[in-house]
C-alpha positions as CSV (number, residue, x, y, z in Angstrom):
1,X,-51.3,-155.6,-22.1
2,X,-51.5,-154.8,-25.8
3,X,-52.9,-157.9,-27.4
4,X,-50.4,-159.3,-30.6
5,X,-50.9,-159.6,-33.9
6,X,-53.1,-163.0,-33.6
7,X,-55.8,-161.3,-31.2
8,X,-59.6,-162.7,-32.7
9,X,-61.4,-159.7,-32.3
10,X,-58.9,-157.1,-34.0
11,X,-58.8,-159.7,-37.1
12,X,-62.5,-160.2,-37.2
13,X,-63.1,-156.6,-37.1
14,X,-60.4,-156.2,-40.3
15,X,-61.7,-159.0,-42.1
16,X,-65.7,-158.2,-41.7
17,X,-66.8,-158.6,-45.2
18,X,-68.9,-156.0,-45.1
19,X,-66.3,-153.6,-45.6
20,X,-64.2,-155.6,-48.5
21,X,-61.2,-153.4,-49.1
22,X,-60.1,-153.8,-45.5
23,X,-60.8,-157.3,-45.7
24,X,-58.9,-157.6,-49.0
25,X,-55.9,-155.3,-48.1
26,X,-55.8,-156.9,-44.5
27,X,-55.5,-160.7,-46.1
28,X,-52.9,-159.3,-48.9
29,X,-50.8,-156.9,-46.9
30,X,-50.8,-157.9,-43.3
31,X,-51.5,-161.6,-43.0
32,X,-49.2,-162.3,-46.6
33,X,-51.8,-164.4,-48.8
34,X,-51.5,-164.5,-52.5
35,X,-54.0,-163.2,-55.0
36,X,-55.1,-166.8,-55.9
37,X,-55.7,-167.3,-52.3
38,X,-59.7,-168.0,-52.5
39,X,-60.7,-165.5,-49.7
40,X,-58.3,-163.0,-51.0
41,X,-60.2,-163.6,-55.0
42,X,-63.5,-162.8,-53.2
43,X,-63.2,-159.9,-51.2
44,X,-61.4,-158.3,-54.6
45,X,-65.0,-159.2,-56.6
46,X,-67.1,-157.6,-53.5
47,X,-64.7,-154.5,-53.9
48,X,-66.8,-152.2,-55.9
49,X,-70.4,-154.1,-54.5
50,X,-70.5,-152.8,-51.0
51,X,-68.3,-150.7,-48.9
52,X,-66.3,-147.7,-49.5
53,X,-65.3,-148.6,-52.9
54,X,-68.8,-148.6,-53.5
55,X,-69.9,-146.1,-52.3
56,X,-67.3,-144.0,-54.2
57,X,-68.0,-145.6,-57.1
58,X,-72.2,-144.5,-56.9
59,X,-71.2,-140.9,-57.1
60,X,-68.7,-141.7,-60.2
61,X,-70.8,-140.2,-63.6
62,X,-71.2,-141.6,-66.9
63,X,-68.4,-139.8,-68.2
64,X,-65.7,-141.3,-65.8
65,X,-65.5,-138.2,-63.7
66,X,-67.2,-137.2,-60.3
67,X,-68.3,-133.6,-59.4
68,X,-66.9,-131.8,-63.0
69,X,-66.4,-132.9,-66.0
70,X,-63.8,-130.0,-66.9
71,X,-61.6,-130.0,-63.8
72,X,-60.4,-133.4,-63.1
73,X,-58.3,-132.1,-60.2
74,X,-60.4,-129.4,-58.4
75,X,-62.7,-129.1,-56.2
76,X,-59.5,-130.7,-54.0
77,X,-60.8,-133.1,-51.9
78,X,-64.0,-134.7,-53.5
79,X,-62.9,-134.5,-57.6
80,X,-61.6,-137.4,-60.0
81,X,-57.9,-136.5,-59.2
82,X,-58.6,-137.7,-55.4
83,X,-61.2,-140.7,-55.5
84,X,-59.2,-141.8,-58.1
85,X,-56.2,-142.0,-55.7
86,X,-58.5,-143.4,-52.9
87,X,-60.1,-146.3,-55.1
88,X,-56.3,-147.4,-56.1
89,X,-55.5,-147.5,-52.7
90,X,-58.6,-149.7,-51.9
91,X,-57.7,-152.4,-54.5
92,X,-59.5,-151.7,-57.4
93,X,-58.5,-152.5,-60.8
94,X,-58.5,-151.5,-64.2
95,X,-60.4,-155.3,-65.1
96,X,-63.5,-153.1,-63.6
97,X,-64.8,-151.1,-66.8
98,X,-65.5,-148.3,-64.9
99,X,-61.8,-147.6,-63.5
100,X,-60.6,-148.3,-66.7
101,X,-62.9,-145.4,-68.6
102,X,-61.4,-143.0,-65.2
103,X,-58.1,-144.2,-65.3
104,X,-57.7,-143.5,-69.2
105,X,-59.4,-140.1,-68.8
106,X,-56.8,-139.1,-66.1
107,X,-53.8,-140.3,-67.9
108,X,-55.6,-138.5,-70.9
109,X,-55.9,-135.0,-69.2
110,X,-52.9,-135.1,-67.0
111,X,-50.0,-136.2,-69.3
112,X,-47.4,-133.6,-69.3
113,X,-44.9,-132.9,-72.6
114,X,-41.9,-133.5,-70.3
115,X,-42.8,-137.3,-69.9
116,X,-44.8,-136.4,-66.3
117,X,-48.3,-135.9,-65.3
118,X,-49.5,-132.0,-64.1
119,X,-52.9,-130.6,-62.8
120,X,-53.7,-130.2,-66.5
121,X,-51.5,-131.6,-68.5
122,X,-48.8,-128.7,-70.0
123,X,-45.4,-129.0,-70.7
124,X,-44.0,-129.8,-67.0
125,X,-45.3,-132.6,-64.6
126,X,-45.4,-131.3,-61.3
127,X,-43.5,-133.9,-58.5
128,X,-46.7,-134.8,-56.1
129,X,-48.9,-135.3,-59.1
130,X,-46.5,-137.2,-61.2
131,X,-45.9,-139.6,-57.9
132,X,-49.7,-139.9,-57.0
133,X,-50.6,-140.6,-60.1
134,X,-48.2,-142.9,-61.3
135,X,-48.3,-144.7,-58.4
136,X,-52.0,-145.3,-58.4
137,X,-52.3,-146.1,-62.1
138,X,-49.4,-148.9,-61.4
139,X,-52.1,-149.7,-58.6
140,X,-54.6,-150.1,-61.0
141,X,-52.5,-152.1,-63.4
142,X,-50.9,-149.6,-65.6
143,X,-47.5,-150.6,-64.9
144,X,-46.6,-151.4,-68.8
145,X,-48.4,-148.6,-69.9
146,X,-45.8,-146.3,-71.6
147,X,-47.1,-142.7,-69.3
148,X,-46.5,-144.5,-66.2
149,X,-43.2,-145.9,-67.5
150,X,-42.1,-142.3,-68.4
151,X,-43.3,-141.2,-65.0
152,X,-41.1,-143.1,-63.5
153,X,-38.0,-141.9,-65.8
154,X,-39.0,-138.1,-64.9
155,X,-38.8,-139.0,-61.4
156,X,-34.9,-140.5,-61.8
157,X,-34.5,-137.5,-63.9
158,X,-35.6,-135.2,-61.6
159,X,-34.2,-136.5,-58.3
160,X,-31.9,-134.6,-56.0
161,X,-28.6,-136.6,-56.6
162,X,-28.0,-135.8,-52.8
163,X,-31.5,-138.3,-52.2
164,X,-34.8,-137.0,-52.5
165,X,-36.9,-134.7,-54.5
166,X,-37.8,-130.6,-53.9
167,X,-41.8,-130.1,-54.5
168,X,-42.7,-126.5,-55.5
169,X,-38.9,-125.8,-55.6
170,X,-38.4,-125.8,-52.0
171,X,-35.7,-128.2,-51.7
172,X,-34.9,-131.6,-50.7
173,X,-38.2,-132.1,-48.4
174,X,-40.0,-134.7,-46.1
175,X,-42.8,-133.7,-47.6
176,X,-41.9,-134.9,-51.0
177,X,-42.6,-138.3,-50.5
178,X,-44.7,-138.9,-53.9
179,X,-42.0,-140.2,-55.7
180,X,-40.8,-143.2,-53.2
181,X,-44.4,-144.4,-53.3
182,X,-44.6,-144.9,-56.9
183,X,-41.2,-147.0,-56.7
184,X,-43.5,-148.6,-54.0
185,X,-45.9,-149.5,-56.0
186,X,-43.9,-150.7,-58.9
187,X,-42.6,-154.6,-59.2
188,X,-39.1,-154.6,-58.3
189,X,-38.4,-156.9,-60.9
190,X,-38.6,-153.8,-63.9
191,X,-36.8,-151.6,-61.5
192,X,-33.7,-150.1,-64.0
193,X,-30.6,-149.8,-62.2
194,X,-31.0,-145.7,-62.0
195,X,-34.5,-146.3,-60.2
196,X,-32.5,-148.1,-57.9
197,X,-30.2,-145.5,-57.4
198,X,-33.0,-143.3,-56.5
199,X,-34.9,-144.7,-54.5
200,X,-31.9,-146.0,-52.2
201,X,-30.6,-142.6,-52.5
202,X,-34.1,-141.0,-51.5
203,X,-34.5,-143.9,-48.8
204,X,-31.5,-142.8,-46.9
205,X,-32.6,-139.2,-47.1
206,X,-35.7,-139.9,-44.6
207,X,-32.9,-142.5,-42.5
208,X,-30.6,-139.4,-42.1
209,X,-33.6,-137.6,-40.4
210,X,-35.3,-140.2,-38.7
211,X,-38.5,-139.6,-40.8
212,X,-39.6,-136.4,-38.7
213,X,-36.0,-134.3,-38.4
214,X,-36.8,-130.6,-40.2
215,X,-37.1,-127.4,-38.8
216,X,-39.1,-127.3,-36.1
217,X,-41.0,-129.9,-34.7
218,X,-44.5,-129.9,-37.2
219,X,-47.2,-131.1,-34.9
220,X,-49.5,-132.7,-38.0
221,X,-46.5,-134.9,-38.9
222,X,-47.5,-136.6,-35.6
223,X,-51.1,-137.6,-36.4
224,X,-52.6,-140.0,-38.7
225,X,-54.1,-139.7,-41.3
226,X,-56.4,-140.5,-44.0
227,X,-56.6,-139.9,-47.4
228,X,-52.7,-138.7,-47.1
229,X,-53.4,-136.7,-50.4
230,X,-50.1,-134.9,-51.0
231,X,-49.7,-134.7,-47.1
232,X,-46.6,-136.1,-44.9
233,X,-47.0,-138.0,-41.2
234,X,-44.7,-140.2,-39.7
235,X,-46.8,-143.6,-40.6
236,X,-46.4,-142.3,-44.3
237,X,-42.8,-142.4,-43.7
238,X,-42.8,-145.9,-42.0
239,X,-45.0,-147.4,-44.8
240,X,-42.6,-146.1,-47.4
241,X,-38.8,-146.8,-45.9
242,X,-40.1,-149.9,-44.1
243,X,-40.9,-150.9,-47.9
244,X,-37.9,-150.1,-50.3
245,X,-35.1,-150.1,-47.2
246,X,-34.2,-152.2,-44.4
247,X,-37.1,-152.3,-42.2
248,X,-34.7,-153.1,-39.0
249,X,-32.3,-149.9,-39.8
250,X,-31.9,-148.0,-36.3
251,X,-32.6,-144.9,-37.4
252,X,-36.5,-146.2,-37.3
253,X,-36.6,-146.3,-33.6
254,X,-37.7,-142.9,-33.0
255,X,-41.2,-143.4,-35.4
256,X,-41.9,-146.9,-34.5
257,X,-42.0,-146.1,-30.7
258,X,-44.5,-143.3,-31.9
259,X,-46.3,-146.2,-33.6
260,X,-46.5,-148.5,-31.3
261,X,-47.5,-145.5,-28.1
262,X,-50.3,-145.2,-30.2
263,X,-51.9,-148.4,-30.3
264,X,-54.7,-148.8,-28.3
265,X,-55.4,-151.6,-25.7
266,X,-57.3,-153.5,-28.3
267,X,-55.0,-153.3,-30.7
268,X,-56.6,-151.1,-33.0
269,X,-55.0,-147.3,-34.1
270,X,-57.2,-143.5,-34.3
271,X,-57.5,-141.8,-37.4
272,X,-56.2,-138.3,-35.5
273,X,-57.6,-136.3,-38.2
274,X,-58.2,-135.7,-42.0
275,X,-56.9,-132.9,-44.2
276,X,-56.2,-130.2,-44.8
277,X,-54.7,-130.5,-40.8
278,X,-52.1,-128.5,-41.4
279,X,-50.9,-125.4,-39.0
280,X,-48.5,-122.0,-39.6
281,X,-48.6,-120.2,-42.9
282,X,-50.2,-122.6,-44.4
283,X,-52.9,-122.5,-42.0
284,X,-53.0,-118.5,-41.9
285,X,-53.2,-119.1,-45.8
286,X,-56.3,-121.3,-46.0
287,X,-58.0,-118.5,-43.3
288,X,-57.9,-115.8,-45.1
289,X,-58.8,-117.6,-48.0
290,X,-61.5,-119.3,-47.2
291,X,-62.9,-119.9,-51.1
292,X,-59.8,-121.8,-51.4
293,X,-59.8,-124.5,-48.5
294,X,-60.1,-127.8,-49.7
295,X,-63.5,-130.2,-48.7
296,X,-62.4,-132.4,-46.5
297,X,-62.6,-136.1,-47.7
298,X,-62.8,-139.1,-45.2
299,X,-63.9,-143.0,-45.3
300,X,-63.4,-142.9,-41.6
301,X,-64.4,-140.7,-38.3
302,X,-61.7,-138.5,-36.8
303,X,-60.8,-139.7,-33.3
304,X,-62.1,-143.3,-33.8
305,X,-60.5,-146.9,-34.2
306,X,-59.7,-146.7,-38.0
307,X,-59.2,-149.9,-40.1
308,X,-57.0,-148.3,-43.0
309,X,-54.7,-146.6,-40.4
310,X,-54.7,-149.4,-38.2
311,X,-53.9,-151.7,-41.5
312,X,-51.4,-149.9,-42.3
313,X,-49.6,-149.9,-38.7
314,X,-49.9,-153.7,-38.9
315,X,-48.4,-154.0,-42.1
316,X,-45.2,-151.7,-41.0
317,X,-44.5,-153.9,-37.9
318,X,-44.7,-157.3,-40.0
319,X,-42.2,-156.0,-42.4
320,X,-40.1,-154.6,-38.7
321,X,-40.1,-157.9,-37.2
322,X,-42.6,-160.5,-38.8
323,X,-45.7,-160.3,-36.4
324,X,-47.3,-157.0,-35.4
């Protein structure tokens, strides 16, 4: 019998404060308390004392950067571009001085000239990188800032108007799922009515597929994952249409009875893997290229009960039916 959402041990295991993001994230996202809640106050203060967060934030340099104070974005996993994105998805906040001096540095060398955010800056904003990073720095409390806020206008501007958004000029992908999580991330209540437009139109774009019909069938689109990077999986699907559309629109079924096959008896989910799990070209690619492949990055071990995946899982069925 898979235990519901109320089980003791599942929510004692979430909410151990000795890993506070989980604990924060859990309270916030799964069990609905507000930010003045007191518990929810205090596992935001422990964030950057102990845990992941932490620990992150020990290898973070003077400067604001970690591993190179020239490339912001590479070595791909383990530079500023990706524990950036990691400690916004952890809870952290720009009232910490040190996010703030990172945060600024990013915005700083990744603005683009067309209103976006690139590797490097340069005149065009490249789609994952403007959506990551927007959407973290609105994480981090940078939604007034005016770069996130022209962010967000280059993704309405460069929107398929058939729903969705083409990364590397590829066309309308699953993949390119960047852009919905900014709109995610952003408070609906500054949403224009042409980010509305967007997103529903780029909602119903993952509906009309069922969140996993492309091609073939991809066999890392059916694993979990984290950090998701720039990376697709069903659960990243979920978390984002379950969000910004109906969350009780048939066209779910399919990837919610994935979801829920993978719970375990104790109510807990597997991290399947960590990136770059990726297979085909790409993989061929990355073999015979092997100065290229990307250090793999994880808070979590591969095959084990994982509290960010299973978080997230939990937070997807209370928006599907209330309880999980």
């Amino acid at each position: 019998m898979i235990p519901p959402v109320s089980d003791r041990a599942l929510f004692d295991w979430l909410l151990d404060p000795a890993q506070p993001s989980a604990r924060y994230l859990t309270l916030r996202d799964v069990l609905r308390r507000p930010e003045t809640d007191g518990e929810v106050r205090a596992a935001r203060r422990d964030l950057p004392r102990t845990g992941w967060a932490a620990e992150i934030l020990a290898q973070r340099r003077r400067g604001g950067w970690w591993v190179s104070p020239e490339r912001l974005y590479r070595p791909k996993y383990v530079s500023s571009n990706w524990m950036l994105l990691v400690l916004a998805d952890l809870g952290l906040r720009r009232e910490l001085p040190a996010v703030e001096r990172s945060a600024e540095l990013w915005i700083d060398r990744f603005a683009s000239a067309d209103g976006g955010f690139g590797t490097n800056g340069g005149r065009h904003g490249h789609l994952c990188v403007v959506g990551n990073t927007a959407r973290a720095l609105i994480q981090f409390g940078y939604a007034d800032h005016p770069r996130v806020r022209s962010a967000l206008d280059w993704l309405v501007r460069n929107a398929s108007p058939l729903g969705g958004w083409s990364c590397f000029g590829s066309g309308r992908n699953l993949d390119s799922w960047e852009g919905l999580s900014a709109f995610a991330a952003y408070p609906r209540d500054r949403w224009t009515a042409p980010m509305q437009r967007v997103v529903d139109a780029g909602v119903e774009f993952y509906l009309e597929r069922e969140l996993h019909r492309q091609g073939d069938r991809y066999a890392p689109w059916y694993r979990t994952h984290y950090p998701r990077h720039y990376y697709y999986d069903l659960l990243v699907g979920l978390d984002l249409v379950t969000a910004l559309g109906d969350p009780r629109d048939r066209r779910l079924r399919t990837a919610l009875a994935w979801l829920r096959k993978r719970r375990r008896a104790d109510g807990r989910w597997n991290l399947d893997a960590i990136h770059p799990d990726v297979v085909g070209p790409i993989a061929d690619w990355l073999a015979a290229h092997p100065n290229q492949r990307p250090t793999p990055f994880s808070l979590e071990a591969v095959g084990r009960p994982s509290k960010m995946i299973t978080l997230t899982a939990l937070r997807v069925l209370a928006r599907v039916d209330g309880t999980a």
